[in-house]
Every structure is written in structure tokens, then in C-alpha cells.
C-alpha positions as MATLAB code, in Angstrom:
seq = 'XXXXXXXXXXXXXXXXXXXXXXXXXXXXXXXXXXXXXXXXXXXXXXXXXXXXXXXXXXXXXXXXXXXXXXXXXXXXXXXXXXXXXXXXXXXXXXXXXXXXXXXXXXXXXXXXXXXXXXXXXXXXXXXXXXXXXXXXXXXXXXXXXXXXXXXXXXXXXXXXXXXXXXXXXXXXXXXXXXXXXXXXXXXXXXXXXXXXXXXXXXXXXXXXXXXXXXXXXXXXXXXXXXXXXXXXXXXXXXXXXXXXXXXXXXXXXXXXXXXXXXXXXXXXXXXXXXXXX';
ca = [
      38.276  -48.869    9.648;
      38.258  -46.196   12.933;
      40.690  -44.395   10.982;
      38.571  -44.457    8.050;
      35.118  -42.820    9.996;
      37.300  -39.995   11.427;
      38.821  -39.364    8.393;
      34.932  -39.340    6.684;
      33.985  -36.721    9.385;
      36.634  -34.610    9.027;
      35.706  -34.428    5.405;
      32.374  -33.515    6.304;
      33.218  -30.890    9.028;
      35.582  -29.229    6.282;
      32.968  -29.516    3.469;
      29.921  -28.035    5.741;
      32.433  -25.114    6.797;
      33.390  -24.144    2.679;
      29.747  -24.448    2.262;
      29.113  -21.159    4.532;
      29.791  -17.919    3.060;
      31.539  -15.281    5.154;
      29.570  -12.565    6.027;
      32.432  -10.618    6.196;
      33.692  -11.147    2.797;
      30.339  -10.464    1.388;
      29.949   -7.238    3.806;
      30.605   -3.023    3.996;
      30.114   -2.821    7.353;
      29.984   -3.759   10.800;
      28.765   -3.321   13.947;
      29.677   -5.422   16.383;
      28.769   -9.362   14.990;
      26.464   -7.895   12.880;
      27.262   -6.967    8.651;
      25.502   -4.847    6.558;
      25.644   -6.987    3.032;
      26.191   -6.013   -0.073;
      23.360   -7.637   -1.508;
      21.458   -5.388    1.135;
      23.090   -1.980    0.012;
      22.199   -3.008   -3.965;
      18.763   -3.415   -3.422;
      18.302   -0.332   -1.276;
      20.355    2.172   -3.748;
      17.879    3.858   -5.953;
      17.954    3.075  -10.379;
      19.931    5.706  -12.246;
      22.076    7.175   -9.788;
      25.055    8.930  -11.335;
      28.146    7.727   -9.949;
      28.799   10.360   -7.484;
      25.495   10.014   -6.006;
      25.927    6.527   -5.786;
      28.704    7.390   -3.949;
      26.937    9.429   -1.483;
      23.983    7.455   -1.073;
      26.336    4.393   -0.347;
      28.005    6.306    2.666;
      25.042    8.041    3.790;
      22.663    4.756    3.891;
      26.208    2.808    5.658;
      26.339    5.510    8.294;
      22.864    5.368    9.064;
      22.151    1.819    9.000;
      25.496    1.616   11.670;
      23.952    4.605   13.671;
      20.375    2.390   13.763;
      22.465   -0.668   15.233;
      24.866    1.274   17.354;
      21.786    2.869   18.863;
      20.234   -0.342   19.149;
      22.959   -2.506   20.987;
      22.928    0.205   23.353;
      19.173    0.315   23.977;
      18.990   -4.044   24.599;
      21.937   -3.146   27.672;
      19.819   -0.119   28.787;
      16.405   -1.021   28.362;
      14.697   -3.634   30.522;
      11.234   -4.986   28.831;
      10.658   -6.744   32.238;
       6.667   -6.450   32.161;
       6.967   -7.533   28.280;
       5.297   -4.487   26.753;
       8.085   -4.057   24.060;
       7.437   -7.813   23.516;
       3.523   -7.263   23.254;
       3.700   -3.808   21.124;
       5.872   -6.253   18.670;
       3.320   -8.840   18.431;
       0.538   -6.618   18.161;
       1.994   -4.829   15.240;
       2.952   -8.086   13.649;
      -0.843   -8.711   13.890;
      -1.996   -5.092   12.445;
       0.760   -5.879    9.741;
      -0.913   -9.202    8.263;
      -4.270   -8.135    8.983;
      -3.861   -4.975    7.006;
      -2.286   -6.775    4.338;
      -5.531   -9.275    4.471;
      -7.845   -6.275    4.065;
      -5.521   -4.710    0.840;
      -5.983   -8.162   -0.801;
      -9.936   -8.928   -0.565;
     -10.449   -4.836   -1.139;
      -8.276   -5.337   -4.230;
     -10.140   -9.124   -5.065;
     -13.633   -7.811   -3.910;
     -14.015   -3.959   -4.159;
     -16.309   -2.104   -6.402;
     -14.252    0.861   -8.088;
     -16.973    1.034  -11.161;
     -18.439    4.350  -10.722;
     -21.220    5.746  -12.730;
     -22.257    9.276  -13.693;
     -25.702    7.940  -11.294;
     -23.436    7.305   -9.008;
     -21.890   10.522   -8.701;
     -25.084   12.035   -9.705;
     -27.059   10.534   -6.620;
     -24.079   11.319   -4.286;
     -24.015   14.729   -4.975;
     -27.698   15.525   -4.305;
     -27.464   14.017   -0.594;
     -24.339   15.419    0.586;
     -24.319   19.046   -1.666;
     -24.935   20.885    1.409;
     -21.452   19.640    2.773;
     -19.979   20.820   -0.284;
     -19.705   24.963    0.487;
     -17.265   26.881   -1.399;
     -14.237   29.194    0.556;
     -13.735   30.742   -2.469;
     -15.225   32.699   -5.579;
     -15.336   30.154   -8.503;
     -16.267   31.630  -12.190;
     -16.707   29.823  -16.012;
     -15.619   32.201  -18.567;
     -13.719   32.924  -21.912;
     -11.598   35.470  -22.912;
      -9.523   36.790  -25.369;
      -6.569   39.726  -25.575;
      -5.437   40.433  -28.572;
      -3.123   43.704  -29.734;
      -4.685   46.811  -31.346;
      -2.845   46.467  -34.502;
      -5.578   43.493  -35.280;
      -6.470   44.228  -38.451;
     -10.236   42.907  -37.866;
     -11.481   43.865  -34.321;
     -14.588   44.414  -35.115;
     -15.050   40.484  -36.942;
     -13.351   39.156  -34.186;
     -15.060   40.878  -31.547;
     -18.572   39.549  -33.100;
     -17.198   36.308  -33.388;
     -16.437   36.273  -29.847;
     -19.761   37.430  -28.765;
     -21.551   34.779  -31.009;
     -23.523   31.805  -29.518;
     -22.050   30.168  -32.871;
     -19.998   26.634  -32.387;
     -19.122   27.761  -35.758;
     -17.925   31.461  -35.217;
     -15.968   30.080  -32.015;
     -14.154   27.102  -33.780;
     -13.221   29.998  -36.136;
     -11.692   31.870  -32.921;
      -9.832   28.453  -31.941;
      -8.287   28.556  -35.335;
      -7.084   31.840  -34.851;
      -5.802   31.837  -31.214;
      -2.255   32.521  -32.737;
      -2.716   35.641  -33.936;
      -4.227   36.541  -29.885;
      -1.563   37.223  -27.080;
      -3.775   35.420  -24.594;
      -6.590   33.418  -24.357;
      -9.116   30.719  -23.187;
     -12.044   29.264  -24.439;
     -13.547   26.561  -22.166;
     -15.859   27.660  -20.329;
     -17.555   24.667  -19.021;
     -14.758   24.367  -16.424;
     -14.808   26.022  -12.723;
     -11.738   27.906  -11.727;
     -11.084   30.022   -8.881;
     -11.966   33.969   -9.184;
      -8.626   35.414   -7.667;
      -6.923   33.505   -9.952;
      -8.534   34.905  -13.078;
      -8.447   38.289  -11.401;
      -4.535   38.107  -11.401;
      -4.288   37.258  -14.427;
      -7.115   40.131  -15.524;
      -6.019   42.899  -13.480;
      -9.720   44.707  -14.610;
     -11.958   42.765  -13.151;
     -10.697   44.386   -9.549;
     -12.697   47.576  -11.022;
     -15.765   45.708  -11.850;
     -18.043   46.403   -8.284;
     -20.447   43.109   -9.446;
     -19.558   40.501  -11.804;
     -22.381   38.494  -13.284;
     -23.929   35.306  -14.962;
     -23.868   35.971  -18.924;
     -22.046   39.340  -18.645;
     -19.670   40.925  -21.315;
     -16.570   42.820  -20.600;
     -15.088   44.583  -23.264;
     -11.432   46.297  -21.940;
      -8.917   48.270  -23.580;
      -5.253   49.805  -23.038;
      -2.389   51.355  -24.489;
      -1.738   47.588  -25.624;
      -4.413   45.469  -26.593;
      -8.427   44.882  -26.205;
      -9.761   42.249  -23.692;
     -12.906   40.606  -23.882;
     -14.313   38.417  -21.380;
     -17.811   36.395  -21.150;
     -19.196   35.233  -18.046;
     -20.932   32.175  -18.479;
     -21.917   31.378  -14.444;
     -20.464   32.485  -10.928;
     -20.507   31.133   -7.668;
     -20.004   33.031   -4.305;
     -18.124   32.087   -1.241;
     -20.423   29.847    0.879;
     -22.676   28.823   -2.372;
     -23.097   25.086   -2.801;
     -19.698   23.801   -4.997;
     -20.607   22.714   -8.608;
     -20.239   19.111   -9.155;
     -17.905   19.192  -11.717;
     -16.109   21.010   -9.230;
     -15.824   18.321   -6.614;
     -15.873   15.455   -8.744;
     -12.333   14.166   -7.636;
     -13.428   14.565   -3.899;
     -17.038   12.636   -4.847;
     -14.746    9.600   -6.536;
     -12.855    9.651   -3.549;
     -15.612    9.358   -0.983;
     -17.640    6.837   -3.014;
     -14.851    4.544   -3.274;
     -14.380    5.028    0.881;
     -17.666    4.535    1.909;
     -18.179    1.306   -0.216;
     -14.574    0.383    1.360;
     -16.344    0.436    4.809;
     -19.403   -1.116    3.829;
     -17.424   -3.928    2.067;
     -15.268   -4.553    4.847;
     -17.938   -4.471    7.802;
     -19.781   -7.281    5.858;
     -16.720   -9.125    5.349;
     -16.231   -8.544    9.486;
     -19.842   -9.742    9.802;
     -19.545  -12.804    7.491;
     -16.188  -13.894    9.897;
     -18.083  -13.908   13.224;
     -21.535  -15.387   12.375;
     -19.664  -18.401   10.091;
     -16.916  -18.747   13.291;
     -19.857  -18.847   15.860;
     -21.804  -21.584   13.341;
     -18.960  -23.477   13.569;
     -18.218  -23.365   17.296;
     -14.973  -21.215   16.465;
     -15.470  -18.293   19.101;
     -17.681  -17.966   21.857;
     -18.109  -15.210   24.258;
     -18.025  -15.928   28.118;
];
């Protein structure tokens, strides 16, 4: 029967021990006692590597995951934390960790991100003064087209028509045109356009609703100014829309998270949770 009960454990010992995987079987590398897994490396390398850059990411992310442990063995025999402030800066950022994952989650449950054209609107007319412009903006359309145009006299009149008509005629014929745009409800930046129009460095004063007819050796360009804004003018708001999402969604952030703050502390101190000596 003794015989038996050691024979039972020795079963079990050997059965526990085949249950274990080997870390070293499973590894690529090692420092020390410690193995960097394979399992570890595959979820690390990056989806649709060729195979030489699977290669090198392989060696490169073995060499510095062995440099990270290298350096710290060496730091744990060199480095005393015999006040505990390693120890505390660890727990502290455990607790900034799950406390800004907290926040993420009711933000994402909880947050606002509907934002209305009122919205924007109403934004824009209290903070517009913060929105000054470091550059020239300008709305315009243009046109160059080659002097062997057939028709530059229709297509100049169609160009300076107030016509949806005329100009949907235009659209259809952008082909035949070398260059051209023809929104000009959108703000873009005056240097820019003035590369691109090398005349407009002549022009001494461009203005709202001007015409610019230009020609060379090549080709006529015509240009209508539909608005401009000067350095230091207040910013359109189609021109700072992005910015106005952005700061809208931030500010209701703050406001949603302060009341959430709020809502914590009065319903701990109603329920004898925390109390200030």
C-alpha cells in the first residue's frame, strides 16, 4: 500500500512537470532567466511584411528587447530605491493609467460630439476676435487657356457671367483649358495662388469683385476676385471650421468631466465615503 502512494506521487510530480511548457523551447532569446517568446515576437511584427523585412524587424525588435533587459538587470544591482520613490512613481502611474482609461470610457459612453451649424455659428461670434489671420487668404476663379482657343471672346463672357448656367457651361469645358478652378466659395492662402499666378506680384492692390484679364506669348488668364482678407483681419469661419469642431468638442470634454468630478465627491460625502480633516 506505501509502495502504492509513492508510486501515485511520483506519477503526479511527473505529470505536473509535462504539463509546463519550456520557455526555452518556445523562446528566441535570452537574457539571463528571462525569454523573449515567440508568441511575443508574432504579435509585435507588423501585417504584410515582405520576408526580408520580416527578417529585419525580427532581429532589430530581438536586439532591442535584449538591450531593454540587459540595461535593466544592470540598473536593479546599481540602483537603490531605498526611500521607495521608484516604487511610488510606479504606483502613481498605475493610478493615472486606470483613471485615464475611466475618463476615455464615460467620454466615449457620455460625450456630446453632435455639433450643429448653431453651434458653430454661436461659437464663432464669441471667440472671432481670437481668430486673426498670419496670412493673406483670397476666394477666386480662374481660368488659362491657350491662344489658339478658337472662341475667346464666348469664353471670356462666359467667365465673366453671374450665370450658374454660363459657368456649368465653363465646367463642361475645363478640358479644352490648361488650368483652372472654379470654386470660389473656399478660402485659400494668397502666396499660394500667387505662385501659381506669377501676375498677381504686379498687381499693387488686389480687390473684392475685381477682374484680371492676363496675357502672354502662351495663353490668356482670367481671374475673379470674389472676397479678400488681410493679415490680422478676423479668419472666415469656413476657414476655421476644423479648429471650431475641435474646440467645441474640448470644452464640452471639460465641462462633462468636471460634473462627472462633482457628481463623485458630493454622492461620496452623502454617503460618508470621504471626509476632510
Amino acid at each position: 500500500m506505501k509502495n502504492g502512494k509513492i508510486l501515485y506521487l511520483m506519477l503526479l510530480v511527473l505529470l505536473s512537470a509535462c504539463g509546463k511548457a519550456d520557455p526555452e523551447v518556445d523562446a528566441v532569446a535570452r537574457v539571463g532567466e528571462k525569454f523573449l517568446s515567440k508568441q511575443e515576437l508574432a504579435e509585435a511584427m507588423p501585417q504584410g511584411l515582405s520576408e526580408e523585412d520580416s527578417l529585419l524587424f525580427r532581429n532589430n525588435y530581438i536586439k532591442m528587447w535584449a538591450t531593454k533587459e540587459l540595461l535593466l538587470d544592470k540598473a536593479r544591482i546599481n540602483v537603490a530605491d531605498d526611500n521607495g520613490e521608484i516604487e511610488n512613481l510606479v504606483k502613481n502611474y498605475e493610478k493615472e493609467l486606470l483613471i485615464d482609461k475611466y475618463k476615455k470610457a464615460l467620454l466615449q459612453q457620455e460625450l456630446d460630439t453632435v455639433i450643429t451649424e448653431e453651434d458653430m455659428d454661436e461659437y464663432y461670434e464669441s471667440n472671432k476676435n481670437v481668430y486673426r489671420l498670419n496670412e493673406e487668404l483670397i476666394q477666386l476663379k480662374y481660368i488659362y487657356f491657350s491662344n489658339d482657343l478658337n472662341d475667346k471672346k464666348e469664353v471670356i463672357r462666359l467667365f465673366k457671367s453671374e450665370d450658374s448656367e454660363d459657368l456649368q457651361t465653363l465646367i463642361d469645358r475645363e478640358l479644352e483649358f490648361n488650368s483652372f478652378s472654379f470654386n470660389d466659395s473656399i478660402w485659400v492662402s494668397f502666396k499660394d495662388v500667387e505662385n501659381k499666378l506669377y501676375f498677381l506680384r504686379d498687381e499693387k492692390k488686389i480687390k473684392k469683385d475685381q477682374f484680371i484679364q492676363k496675357e502672354d506669348s502662351l495663353g490668356v488668364y482670367l481671374l475673379a476676385v470674389r472676397d479678400i482678407r488681410k493679415r490680422n483681419d478676423i479668419a472666415p469661419k469656413n476657414y476655421v471650421l476644423p479648429t471650431i469642431r475641435q474646440m467645441i468638442l474640448h470644452k464640452r470634454k471639460l465641462e462633462l468631466m468636471n460634473e462627472i468630478e462633482k457628481t463623485l465627491m458630493v454622492d461620496a460625502i452623502n454617503k460618508k465615503q470621504f471626509e476632510a480633516y
